[in-house]
N, CA, C and O of each residue as an XYZ file, in Angstrom:
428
protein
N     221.583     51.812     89.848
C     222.606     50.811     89.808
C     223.797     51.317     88.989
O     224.296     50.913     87.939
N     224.039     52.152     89.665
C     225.558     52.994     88.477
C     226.737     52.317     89.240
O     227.775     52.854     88.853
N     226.984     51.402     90.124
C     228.222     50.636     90.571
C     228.281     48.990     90.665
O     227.316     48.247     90.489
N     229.151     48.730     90.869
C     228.973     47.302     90.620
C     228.769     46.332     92.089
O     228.570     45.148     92.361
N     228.961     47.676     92.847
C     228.667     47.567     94.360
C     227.458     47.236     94.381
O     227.210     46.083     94.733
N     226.142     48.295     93.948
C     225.276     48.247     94.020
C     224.668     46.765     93.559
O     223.843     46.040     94.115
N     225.284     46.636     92.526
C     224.661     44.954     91.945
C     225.330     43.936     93.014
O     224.591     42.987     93.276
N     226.150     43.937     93.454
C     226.426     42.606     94.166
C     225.688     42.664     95.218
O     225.403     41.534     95.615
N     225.059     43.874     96.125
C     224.401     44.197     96.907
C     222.509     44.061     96.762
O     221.752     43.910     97.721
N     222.130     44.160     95.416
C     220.852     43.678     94.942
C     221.218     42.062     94.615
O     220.222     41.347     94.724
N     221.920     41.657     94.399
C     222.265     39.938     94.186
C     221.952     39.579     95.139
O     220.933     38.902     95.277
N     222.731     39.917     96.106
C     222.848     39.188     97.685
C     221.195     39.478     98.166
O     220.652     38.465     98.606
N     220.418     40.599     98.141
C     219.446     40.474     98.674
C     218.346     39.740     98.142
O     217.488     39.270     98.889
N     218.296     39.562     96.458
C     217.424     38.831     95.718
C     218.090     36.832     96.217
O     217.352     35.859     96.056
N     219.419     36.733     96.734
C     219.697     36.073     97.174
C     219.072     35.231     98.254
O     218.445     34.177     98.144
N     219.339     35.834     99.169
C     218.475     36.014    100.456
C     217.176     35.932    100.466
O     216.512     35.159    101.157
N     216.713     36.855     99.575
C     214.975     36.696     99.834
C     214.411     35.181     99.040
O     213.746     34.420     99.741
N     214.661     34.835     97.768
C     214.732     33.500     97.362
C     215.134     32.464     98.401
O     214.150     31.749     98.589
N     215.966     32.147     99.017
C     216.616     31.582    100.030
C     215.553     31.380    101.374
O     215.411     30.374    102.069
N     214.852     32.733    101.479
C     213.700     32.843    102.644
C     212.660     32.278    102.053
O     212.005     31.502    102.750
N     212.359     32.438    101.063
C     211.036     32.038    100.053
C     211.070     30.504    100.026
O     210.037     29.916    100.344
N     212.049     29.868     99.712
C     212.551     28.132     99.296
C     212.439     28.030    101.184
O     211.449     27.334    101.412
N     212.851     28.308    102.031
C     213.138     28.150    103.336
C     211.652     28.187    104.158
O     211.473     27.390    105.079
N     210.846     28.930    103.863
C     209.116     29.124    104.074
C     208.974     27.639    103.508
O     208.622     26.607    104.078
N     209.352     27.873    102.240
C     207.842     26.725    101.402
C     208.630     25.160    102.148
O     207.866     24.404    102.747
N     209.880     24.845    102.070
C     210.247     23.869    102.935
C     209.902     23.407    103.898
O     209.645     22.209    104.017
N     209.777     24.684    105.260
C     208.995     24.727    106.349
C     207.707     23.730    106.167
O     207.437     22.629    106.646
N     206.915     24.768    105.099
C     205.512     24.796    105.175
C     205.384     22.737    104.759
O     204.710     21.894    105.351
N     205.887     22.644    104.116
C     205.883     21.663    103.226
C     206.305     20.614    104.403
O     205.352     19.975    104.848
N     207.509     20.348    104.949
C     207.403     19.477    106.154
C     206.224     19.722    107.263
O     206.115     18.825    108.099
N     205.655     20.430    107.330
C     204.815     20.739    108.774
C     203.814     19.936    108.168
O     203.413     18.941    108.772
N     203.121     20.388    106.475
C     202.246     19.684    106.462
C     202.553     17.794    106.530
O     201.872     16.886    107.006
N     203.613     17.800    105.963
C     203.580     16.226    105.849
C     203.949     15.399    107.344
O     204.100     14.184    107.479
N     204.030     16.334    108.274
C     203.563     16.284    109.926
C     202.425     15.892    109.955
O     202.148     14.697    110.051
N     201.537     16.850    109.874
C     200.334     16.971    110.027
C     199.579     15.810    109.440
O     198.844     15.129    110.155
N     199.781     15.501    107.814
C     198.942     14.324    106.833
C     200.067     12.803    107.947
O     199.307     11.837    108.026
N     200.978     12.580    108.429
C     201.323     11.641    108.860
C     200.691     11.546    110.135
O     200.102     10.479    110.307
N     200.641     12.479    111.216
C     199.644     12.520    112.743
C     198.285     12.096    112.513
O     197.637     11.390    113.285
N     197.787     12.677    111.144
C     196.312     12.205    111.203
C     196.203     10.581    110.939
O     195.744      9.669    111.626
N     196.776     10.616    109.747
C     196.703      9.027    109.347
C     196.806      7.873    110.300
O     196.052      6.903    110.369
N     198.531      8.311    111.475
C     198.246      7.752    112.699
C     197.143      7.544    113.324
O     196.640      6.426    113.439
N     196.582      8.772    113.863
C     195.445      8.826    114.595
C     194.184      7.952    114.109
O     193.495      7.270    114.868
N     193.900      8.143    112.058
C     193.086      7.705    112.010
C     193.291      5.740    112.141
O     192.392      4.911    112.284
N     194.819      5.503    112.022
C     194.796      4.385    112.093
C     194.205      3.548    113.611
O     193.623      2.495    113.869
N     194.539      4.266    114.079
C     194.933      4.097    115.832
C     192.867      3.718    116.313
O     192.276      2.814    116.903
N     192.480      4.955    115.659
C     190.932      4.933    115.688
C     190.578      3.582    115.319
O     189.974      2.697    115.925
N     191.142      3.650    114.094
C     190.190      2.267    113.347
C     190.729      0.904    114.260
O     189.910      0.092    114.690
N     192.033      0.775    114.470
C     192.338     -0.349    115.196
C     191.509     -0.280    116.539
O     191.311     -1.421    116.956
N     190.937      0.737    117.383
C     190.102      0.730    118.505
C     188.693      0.080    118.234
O     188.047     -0.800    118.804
N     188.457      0.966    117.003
C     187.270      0.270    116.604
C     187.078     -1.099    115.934
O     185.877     -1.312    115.763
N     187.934     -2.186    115.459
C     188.063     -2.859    115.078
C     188.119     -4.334    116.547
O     187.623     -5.460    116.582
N     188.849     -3.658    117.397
C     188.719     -4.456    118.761
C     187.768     -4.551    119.222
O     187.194     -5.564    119.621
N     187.368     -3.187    119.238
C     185.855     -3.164    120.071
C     184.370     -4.075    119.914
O     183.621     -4.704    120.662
N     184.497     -3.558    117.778
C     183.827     -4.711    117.951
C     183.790     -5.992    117.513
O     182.808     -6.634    117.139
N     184.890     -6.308    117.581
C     185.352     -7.703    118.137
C     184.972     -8.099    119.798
O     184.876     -9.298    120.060
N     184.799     -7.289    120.687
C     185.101     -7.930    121.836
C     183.318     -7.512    121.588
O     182.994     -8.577    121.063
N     182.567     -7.038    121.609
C     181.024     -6.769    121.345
C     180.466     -8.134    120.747
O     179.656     -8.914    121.247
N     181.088     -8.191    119.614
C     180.565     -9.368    119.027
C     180.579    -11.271    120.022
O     179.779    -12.180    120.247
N     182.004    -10.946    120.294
C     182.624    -11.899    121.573
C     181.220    -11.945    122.353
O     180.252    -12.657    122.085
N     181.361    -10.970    123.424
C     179.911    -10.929    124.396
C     178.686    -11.502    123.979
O     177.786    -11.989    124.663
N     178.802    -11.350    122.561
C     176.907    -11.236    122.143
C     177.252    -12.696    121.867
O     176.254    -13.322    122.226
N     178.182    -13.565    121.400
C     177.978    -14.767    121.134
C     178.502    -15.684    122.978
O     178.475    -16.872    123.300
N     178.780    -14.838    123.507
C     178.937    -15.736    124.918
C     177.214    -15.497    125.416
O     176.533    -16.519    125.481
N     176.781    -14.619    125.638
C     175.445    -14.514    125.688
C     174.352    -14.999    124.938
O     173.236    -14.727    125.379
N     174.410    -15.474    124.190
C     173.718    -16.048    123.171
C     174.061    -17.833    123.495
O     173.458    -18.807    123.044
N     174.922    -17.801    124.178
C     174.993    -19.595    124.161
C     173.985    -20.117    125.252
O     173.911    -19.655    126.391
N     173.372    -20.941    124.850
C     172.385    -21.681    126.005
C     172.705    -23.142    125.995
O     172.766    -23.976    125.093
N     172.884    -23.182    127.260
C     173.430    -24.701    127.938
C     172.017    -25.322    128.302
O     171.020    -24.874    128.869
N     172.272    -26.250    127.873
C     171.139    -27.530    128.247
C     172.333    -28.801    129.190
O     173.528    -29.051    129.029
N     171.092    -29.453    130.344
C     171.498    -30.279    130.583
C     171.607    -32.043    129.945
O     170.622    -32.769    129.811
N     172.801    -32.376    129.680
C     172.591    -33.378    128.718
C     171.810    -34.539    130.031
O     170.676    -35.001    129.905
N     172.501    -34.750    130.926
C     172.030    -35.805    132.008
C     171.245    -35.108    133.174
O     171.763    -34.177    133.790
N     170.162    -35.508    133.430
C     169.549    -34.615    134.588
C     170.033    -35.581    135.769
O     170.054    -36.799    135.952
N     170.458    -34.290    136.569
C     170.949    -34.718    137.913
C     169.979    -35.790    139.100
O     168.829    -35.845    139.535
N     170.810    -36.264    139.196
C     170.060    -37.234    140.394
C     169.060    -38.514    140.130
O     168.572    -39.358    140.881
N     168.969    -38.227    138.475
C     168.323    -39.526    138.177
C     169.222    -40.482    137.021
O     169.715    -39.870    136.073
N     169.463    -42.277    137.134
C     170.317    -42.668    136.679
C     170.047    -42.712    135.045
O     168.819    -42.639    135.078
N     170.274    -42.761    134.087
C     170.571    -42.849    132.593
C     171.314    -44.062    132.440
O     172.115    -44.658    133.159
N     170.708    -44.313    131.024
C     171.509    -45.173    130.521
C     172.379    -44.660    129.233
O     171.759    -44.155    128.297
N     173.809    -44.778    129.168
C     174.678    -43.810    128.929
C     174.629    -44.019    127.431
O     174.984    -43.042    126.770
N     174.279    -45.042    126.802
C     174.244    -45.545    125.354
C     172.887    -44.792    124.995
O     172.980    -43.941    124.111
N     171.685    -44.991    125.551
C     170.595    -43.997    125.273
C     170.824    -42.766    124.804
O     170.687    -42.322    123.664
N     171.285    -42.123    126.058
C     172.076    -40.348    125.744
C     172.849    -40.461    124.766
O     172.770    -39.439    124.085
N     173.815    -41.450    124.199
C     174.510    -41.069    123.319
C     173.802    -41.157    121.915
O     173.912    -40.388    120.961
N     173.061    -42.278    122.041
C     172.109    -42.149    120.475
C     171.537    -41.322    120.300
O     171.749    -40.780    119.216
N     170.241    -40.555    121.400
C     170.025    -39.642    121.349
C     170.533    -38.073    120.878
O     169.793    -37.187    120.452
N     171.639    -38.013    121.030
C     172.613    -36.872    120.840
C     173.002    -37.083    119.358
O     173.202    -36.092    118.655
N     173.142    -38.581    118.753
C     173.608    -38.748    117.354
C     172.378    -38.136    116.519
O     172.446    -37.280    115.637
N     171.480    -38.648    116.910
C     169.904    -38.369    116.460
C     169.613    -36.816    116.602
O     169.048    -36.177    115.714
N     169.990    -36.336    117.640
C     170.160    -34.393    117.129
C     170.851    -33.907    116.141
O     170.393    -33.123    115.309
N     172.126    -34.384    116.165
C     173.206    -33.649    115.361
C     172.661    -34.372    113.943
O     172.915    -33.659    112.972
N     171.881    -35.787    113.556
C     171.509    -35.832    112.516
C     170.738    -34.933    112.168
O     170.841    -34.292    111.122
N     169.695    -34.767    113.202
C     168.714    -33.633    112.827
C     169.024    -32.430    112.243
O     168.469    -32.051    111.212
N     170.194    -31.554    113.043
C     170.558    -30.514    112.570
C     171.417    -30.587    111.390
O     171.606    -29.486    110.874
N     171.932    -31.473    110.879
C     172.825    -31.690    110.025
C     171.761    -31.566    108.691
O     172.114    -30.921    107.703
N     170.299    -32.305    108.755
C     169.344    -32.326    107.384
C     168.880    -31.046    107.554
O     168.479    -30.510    106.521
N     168.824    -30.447    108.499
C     168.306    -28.655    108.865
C     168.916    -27.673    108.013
O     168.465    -26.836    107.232
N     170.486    -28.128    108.515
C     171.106    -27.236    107.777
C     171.686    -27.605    106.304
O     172.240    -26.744    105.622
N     171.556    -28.658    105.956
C     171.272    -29.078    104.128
C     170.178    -28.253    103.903
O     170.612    -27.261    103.316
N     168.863    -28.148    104.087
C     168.430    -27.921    103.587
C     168.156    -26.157    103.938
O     167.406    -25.519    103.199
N     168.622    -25.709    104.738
C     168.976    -24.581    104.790
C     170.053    -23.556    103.399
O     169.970    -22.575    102.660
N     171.023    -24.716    103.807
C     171.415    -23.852    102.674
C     171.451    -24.465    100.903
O     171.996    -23.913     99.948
N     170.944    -25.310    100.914
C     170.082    -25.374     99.806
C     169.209    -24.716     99.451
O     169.022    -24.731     98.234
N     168.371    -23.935    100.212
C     167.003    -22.777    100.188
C     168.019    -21.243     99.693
O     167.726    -20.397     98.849
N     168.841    -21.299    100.284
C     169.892    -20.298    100.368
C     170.469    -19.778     99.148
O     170.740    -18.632     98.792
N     170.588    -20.923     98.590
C     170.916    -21.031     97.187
C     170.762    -20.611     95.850
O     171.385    -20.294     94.837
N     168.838    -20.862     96.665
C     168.226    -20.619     94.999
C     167.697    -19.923     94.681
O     167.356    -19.898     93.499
């Protein structure tokens, strides 16, 4: 380095190569925060699939699970106040069922 040529000429290249170095790690540094943002998507995207799914699973299993009874049997006449006491007299039933259900539950 006996000129002053020479130094402005090692400047510029220590220039440059710093410049490439900051310009890499920049690169590198957005690609990854590409990458950590695509996954997170993805993993969101997953979980919202799976979150529907089983929702609509659960859906099925409680449409399948329902059993219909006939309240009036067809073709023979009722008396409509009967059926209805009757029906009060279930839902009482289930109503002390489930007191004491979750009273058991409890303790």
């Amino acid at each position: 380095m006996s000129s002053p040529f020479d130094a402005f000429y090692v400047g510029r290249a220590i220039a440059e190569a710093v410049y490439e170095q900051v310009e890499r790690a920049l690169t590198n540094s957005l690609s990854d925060l590409g990458r950590f943002d695509a996954e997170q998507r993805e993993r969101l995207r997953q979980f919202t699939e799976d979150v529907l799914a089983r929702a609509q699973r659960d859906a099925e299993a409680a449409k399948r699970s329902r059993t219909t009874t006939a309240i009036v049997p067809i073709g023979q006449p009722t008396d409509l106040q009967a059926t209805i006491d009757e029906l009060r007299a279930e839902v009482a039933q289930l109503r002390s069922e489930l007191k004491r259900y979750r009273s058991s539950s409890q303790v």
